[in-house]
Each structure stands twice: as structure tokens, then as C-alpha cells.
Kinemage of the C-alpha trace (Angstrom):
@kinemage 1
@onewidth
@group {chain A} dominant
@subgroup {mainchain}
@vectorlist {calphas} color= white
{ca unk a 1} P -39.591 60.181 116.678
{ca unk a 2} L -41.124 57.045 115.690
{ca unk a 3} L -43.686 56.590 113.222
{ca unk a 4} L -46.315 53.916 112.282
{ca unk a 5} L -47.804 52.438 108.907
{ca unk a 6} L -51.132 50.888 109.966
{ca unk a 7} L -51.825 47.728 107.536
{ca unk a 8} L -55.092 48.098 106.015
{ca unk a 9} L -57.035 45.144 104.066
{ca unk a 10} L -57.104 45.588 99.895
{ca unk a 11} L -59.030 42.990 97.708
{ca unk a 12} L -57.239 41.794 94.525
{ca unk a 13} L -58.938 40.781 91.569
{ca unk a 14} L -58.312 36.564 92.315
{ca unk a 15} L -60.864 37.095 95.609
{ca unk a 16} L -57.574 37.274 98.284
{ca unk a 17} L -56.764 40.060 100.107
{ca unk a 18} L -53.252 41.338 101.075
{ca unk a 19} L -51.988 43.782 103.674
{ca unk a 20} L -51.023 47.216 102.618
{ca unk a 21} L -49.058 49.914 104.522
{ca unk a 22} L -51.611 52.462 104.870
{ca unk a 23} L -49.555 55.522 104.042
{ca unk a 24} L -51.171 58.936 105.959
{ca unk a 25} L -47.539 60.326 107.157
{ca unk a 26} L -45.813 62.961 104.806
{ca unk a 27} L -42.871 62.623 106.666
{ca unk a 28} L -42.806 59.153 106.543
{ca unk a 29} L -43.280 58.289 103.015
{ca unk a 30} L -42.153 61.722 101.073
{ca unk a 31} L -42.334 60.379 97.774
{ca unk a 32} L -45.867 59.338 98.210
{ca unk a 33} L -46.861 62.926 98.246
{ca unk a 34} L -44.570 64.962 96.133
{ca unk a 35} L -41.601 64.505 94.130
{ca unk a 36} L -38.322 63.907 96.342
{ca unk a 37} L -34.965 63.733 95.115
{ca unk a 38} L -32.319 61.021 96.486
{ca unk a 39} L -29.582 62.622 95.050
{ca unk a 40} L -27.747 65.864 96.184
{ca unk a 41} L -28.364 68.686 93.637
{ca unk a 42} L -25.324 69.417 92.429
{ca unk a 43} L -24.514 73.040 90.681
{ca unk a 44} L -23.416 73.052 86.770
{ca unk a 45} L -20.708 75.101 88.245
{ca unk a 46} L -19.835 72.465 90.566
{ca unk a 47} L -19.297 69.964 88.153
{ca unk a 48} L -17.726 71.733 85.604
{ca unk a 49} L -15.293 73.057 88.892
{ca unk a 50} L -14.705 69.202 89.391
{ca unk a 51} L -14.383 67.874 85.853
{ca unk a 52} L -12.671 70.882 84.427
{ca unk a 53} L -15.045 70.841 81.515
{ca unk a 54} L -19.246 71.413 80.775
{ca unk a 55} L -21.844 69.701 81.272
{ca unk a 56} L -22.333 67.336 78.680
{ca unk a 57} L -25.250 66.992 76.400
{ca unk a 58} L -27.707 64.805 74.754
{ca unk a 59} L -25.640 64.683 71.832
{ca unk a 60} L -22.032 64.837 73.547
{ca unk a 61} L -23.398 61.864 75.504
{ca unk a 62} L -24.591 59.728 72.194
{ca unk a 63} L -21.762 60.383 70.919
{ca unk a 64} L -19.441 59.913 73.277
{ca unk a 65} L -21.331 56.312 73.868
{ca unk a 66} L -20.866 55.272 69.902
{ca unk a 67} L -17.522 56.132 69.587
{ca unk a 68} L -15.839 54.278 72.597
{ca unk a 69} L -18.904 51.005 71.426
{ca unk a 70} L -17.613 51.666 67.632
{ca unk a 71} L -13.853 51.686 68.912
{ca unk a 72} L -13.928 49.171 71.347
{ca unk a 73} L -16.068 46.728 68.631
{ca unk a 74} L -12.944 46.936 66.135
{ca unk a 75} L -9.794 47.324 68.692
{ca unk a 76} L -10.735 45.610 71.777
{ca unk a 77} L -7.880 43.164 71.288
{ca unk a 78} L -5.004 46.408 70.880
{ca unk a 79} L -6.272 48.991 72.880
{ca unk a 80} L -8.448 49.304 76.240
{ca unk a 81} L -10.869 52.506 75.379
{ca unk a 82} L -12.222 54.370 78.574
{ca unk a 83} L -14.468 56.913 79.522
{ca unk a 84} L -14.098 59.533 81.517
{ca unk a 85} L -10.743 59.253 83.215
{ca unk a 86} L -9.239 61.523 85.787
{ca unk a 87} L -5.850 61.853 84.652
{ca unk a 88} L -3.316 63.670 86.699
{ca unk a 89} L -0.179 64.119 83.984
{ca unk a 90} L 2.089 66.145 86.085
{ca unk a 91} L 0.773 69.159 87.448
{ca unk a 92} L -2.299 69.383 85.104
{ca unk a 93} L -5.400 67.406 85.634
{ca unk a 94} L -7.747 66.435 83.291
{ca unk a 95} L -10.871 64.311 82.187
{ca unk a 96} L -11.153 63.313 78.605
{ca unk a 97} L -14.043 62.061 77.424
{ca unk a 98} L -12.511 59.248 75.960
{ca unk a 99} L -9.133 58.195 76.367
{ca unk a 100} L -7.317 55.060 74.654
{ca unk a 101} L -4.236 52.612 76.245
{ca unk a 102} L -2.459 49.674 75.356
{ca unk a 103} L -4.763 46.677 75.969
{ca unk a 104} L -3.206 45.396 79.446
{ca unk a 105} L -5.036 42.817 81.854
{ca unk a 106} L -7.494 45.036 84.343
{ca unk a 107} L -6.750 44.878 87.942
{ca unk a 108} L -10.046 44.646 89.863
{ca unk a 109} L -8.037 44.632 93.273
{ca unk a 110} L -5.768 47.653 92.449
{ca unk a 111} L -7.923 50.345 91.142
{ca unk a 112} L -6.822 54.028 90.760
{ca unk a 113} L -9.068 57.354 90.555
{ca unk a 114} L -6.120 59.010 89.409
{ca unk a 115} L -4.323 58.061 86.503
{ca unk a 116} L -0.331 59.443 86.206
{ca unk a 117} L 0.236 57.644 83.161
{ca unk a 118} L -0.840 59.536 79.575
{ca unk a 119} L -2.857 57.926 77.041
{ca unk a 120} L -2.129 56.573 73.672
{ca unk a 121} L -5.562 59.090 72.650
{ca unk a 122} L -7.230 61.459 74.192
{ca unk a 123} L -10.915 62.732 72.826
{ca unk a 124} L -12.772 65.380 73.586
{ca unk a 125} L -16.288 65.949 72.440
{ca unk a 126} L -17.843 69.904 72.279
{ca unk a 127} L -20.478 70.403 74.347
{ca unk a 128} L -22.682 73.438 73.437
{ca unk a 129} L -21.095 75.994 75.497
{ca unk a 130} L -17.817 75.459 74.939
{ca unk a 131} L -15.990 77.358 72.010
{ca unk a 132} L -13.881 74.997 69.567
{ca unk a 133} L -10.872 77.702 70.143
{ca unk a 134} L -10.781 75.734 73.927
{ca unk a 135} L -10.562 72.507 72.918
{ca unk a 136} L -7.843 73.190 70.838
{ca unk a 137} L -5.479 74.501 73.610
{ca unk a 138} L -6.777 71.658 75.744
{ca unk a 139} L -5.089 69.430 72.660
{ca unk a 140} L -2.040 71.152 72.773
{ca unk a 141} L -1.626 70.632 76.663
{ca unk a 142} L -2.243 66.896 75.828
{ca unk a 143} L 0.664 66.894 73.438
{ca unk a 144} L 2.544 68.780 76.339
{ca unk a 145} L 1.874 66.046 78.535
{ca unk a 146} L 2.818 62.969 76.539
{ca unk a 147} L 0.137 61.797 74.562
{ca unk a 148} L 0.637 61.084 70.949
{ca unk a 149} L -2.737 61.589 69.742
{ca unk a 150} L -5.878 63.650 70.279
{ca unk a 151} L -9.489 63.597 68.607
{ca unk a 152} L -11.439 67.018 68.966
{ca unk a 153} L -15.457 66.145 68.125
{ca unk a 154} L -16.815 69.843 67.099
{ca unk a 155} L -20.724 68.184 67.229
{ca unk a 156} L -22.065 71.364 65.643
{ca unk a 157} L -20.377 70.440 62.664
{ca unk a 158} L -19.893 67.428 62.539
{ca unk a 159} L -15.989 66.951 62.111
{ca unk a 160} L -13.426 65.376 63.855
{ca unk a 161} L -10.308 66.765 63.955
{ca unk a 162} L -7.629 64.414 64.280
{ca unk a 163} L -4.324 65.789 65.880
{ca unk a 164} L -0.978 63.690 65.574
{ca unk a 165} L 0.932 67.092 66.404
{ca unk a 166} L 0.351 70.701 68.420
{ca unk a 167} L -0.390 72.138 64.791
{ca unk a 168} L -0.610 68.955 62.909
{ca unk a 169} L -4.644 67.736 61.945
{ca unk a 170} L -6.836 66.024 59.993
{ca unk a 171} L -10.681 66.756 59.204
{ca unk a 172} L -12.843 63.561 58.727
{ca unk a 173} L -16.658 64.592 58.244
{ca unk a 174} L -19.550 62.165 59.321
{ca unk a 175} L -19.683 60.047 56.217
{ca unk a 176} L -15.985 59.985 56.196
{ca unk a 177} L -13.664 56.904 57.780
{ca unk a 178} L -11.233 58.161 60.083
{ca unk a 179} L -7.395 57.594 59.988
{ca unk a 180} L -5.572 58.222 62.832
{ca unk a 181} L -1.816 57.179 61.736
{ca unk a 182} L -0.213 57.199 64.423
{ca unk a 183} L -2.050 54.744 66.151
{ca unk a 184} L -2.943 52.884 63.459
{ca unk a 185} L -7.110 52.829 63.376
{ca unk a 186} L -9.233 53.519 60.357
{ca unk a 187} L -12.932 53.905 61.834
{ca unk a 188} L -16.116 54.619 59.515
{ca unk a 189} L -17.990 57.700 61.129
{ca unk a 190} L -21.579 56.947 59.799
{ca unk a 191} L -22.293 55.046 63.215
{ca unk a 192} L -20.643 57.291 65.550
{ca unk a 193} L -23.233 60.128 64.581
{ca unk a 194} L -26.064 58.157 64.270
């Protein structure tokens, strides 16, 4: 079925006049007469289904932003830093919120949504449903998997734990630098929780 927008005359301020879709069809123009959304709604249960993890926060996602800016600012010439990776170590998949490599050209033509290879780092911010107690395992399946480092951001707190080991840690607070030694970074936590 094909519908019509009639042009009707309006008169602007500089004495002109300009044609204007006169807009009297609902079906037409939805988001003339109530709010229409673009995008699918997708189910928290969906996306934590895909991602393996909750739905992130206000905070998780400032967070999350300052630390790969505040990491990428000092160690963009070491490591590439990257958000949100599908990783597929394995059998277990996963999707850090950060995640750290070896600096290595990037190859626009050859991109992967999977990635088999672990990371140098992987870091995982709490969101406010999930207990601390989960994050933890999720570190030791990192270690499992063959990375050598993993950050666990409890936001409620404040701390960063700072795993080099299954039961090896360190616990840097906000106004604290943090020392990961085993990929050698120092990083001054003021701006990531800012």
C-alpha cells in the first residue's frame, strides 16, 4: 500500500517559503506520533546468554572507558588494549571487558570475531549483580587458559585485584598506582575512578 505526503506551504522568518511534507499518516511517519524504537529489544537475559556476563552499568561502563584511555595513553607503543573481545580459548568462551596483547600491526582486511589466541591481560569489571566470588573463578579459568595476568575491578569497593597466579593477588585501592609485574605496567588509579 502506497502512501502520500502532501507538501504544504510554511513561511520562514526571512519572508520565503519552503515546502514541507505535511505529515497526517501514523503509519507513515511513526515517530511523528509516538515514540518508536529502531532497534530490536533485546532481553537482559539475552545478552547476558550471549556475552556470558551482566549487563553492564553506568559505572562498569566509565570505568571500563578510563582504564583501556588511561592504559592505552601510557602503553600504546607495547601493548594493543581492547574492549570487549570474544575470545574462544579452547572449549571455553569468553568476553573480557578489557583484554591486553602485544602491540602487532592491525589487519583491517583480515578481521576475526573470534579470537583463539589468549591475552597478555584479561580485566573484568563487577557489575552490580554479579558477586565478587564469580569473578574470581572466571580468573582462575583465565589462568587455565593461558593468560598470564588478570585484573578483577570490584567497583563497590573500589579495589583492583591484580592476579599474576590462580591464588596469587595484589590489592591496589583508588588512590593507589597499580603494579602489575608481570607485565611490567605501573598505572596511577586516581583517573580510572574518576
Amino acid at each position: 500500500m502506497k502512501y502520500k505526503a502532501t507538501l504544504k506551504k510554511k513561511a520562514i522568518p526571512n519572508g520565503k517559503q519552503r515546502s514541507m511534507p505535511k505529515i497526517d499518516n501514523p503509519h507513515v511517519f511513526p515517530y511523528f506520533y509516538k515514540k518508536v524504537s529502531f532497534m530490536p529489544e533485546v532481553s537482559q537475559h539475552e545478552y547476558e546468554v550471549e556475552r556470558q556476563k551482566p549487563i553492564p552499568s553506568f559505572n562498569h561502563a566509565t570505568v571500563q572507558l578510563n582504564l583501556g584511555f588511561e592504559l592505552k595513553l601510557r602503553y600504546k607503543e607495547k601493548y594493543r588494549i581492547l574492549s570487549e573481545l570474544s575470545l574462544q580459548l579452547d572449549d571455553w568462551l569468553s568476553v573480557p571487558d578489557l583484554c591486553i596483547y602485544p602491540k602487532k600491526p592491525l589487519d583491517l582486511r583480515n578481521d576475526q570475531t573470534k579470537t583463539l589466541e589468549p591475552p597478555l591481560c584479561a580485566i573484568e569489571i563487577s557489575s552490580p549483580t554479579q558477586p565478587l566470588g564469580e569473578l574470581i573463578i572466571k580468573a582462575g579459568q583465565y589462568f587455565d587458559h593461558g593468560v598470564r595476568s588478570v585484573w578483577v575491578v570490584f567497583l563497590e569497593l573500589g579495589n583492583v585485584y591484580v592476579f599474576s597466579g590462580k591464588d596469587t593477588y595484589e590489592i591496589y585501592r583508588p588512590e593507589e598506582t597499580l603494579k602489575d609485574e608481570v607485565l611490567d605496567i605501573e598505572l596511577p588509579l586516581v583517573e580510572v575512578f574518576e
